[in-house]
N, C-alpha and C positions, 0 to 999 in steps of 0.2 A: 396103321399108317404104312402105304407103301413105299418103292424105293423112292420112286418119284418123288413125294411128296418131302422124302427127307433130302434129297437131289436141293430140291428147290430151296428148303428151308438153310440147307449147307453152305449153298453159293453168297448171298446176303451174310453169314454168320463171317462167313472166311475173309471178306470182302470189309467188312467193321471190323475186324481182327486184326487187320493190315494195317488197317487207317490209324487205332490206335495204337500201335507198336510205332510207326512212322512221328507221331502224334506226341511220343513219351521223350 
């Protein structure tokens, strides 16, 4: 896996991370 790949996978992860902290 390069960085790219974990680039991408990061943004989505960070992005549901927010939502449920906001959410809690």
């Amino acid at each position: 896996m390069d960085a790219t790949e974990l680039k991408a996978m990061q943004a989505p992860l960070k992005q549901a991370y927010r939502d449920d902290a906001s959410q809690a």
